[in-house]
N, C-alpha and C positions, 0 to 999 in steps of 0.2 A: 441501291448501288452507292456505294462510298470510293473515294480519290483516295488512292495509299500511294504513295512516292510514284505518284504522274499514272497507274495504273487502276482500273476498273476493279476491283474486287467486290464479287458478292457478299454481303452479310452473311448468308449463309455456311459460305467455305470458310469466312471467317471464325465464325461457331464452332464448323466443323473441325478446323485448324486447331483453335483453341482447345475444345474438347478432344482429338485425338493427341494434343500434348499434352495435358494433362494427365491421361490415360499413362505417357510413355515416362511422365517424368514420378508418379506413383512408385513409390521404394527407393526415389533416387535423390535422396534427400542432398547428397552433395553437388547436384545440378540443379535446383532446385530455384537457386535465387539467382539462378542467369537469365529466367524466364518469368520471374514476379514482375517485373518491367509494365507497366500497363503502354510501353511504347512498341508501336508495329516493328521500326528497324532493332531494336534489343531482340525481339522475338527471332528475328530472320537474320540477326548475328548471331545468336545462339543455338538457331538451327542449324548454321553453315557449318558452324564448329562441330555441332554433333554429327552431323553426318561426313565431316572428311575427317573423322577419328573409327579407325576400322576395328576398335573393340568392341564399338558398339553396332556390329553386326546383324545381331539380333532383335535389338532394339529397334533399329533401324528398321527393318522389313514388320514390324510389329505394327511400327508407328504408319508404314507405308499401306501395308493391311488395311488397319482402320480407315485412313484417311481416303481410299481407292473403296470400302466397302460400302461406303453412305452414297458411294457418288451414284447415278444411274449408267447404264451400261453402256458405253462410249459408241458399242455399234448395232444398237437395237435396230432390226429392221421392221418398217411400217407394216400393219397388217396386209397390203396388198402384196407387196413385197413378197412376204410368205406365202400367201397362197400361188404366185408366181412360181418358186419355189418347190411348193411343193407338189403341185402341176408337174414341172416339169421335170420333178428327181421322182415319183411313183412310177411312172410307168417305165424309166431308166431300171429301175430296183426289179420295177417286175420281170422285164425283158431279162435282165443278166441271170437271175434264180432261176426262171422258166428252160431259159437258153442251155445253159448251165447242169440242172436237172435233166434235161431231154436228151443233149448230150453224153451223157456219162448212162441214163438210159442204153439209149441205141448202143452201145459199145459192150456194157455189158450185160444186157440182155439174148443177144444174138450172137451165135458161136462164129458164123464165118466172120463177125466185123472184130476177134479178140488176136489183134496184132500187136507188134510190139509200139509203132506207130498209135498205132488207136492209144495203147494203153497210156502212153506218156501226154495224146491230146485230154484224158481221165485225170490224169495227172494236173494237168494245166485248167481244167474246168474243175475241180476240185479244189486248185487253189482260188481261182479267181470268186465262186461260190463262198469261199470262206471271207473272200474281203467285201464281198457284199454283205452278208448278213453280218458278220462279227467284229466289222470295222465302218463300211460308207453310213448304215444307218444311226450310229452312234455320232459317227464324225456329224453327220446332216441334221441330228437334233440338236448338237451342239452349235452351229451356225446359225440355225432359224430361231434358237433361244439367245445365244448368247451365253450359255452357263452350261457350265458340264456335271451334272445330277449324280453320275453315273459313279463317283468317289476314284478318290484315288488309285486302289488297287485296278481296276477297271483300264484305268488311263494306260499305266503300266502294259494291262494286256493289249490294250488298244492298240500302241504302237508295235507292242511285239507282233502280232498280226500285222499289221500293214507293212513292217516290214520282211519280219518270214514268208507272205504270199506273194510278194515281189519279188522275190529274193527265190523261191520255190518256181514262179513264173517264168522268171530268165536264163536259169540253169534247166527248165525244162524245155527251153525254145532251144537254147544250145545243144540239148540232147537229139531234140528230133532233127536239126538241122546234121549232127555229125551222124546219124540215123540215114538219113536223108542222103547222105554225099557216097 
């Protein structure tokens, strides 16, 4: 550990600082020698300036990339943790698909239980079935990892599901309730 203007900084992030400017200032030749400086405050005047110049946009989140990608993962949870975790979200997962399934079962397997009532609780376990499989387990590997594997597109659907089956959920309580009255 090294003293930079009264703070603690690792050699390491220092490394990592350096080598992610490096990285940002590569093409940018007319930036170039605001950052040759072998002094820490030239470096972190010259990153001030770069970053409250909103052209460099781009640059910016680049440089922010690299320097956030080296780091370890701010909320890694301890292997105990996990298994905690995951105790107690399996049998959650099971219970709602099981429940879920069974219901929509009974309703449309048996002619006397095909109401209009019944059809809209099909409805509602239908949706809630969808946010189980096609959203809690995704969201739930992404908490116990910390990384989302699953790419981009994925993400996308991810939320479109959590919010269409919410959304599918509350318009169908409102239905059985005007149903209902």
């Amino acid at each position: 550990m090294s003293e930079t203007g009264g703070t603690a900084v690792d050699d390491e992030e220092l490394v990592l600082l350096s080598n992610c400017t490096a990285l940002l200032l590569a093409g940018r030749e007319s930036q170039h020698h605001l950052l040759t400086n072998s002094s820490g405050d030239v470096l972190i005047l010259s990153l001030k300036q770069f970053f409250s110049d909103p052209k460099n946009s781009e640059l910016q989140n680049n440089f922010i990339e690299c320097f956030l990608s080296r780091q370890d993962a701010p909320f890694q949870l301890y292997w105990w943790q996990k298994c905690f975790w995951i105790c107690l979200f399996l049998p959650m997962l099971f219970v709602a698909v099981a429940g879920n399934i069974i219901v929509m079962w009974i309703v449309l397997a048996h002619r006397r239980m095909r109401t209009v009532t019944n059809y809209l609780l099909v409805n509602l376990s239908l949706a809630d079935l969808l946010m189980s499989l096609l959203n809690c387990i995704f969201n739930f590997i992404f908490m116990v990892n910390s990384h989302w594997p699953f790419g981009a597109f994925y993400c996308t659907v991810n939320n479109f599901v959590a919010n269409f089956t919410v959304a599918d959920s509350v318009f169908t309580l409102v239905a059985i309730s005007i149903d209902r009255f």
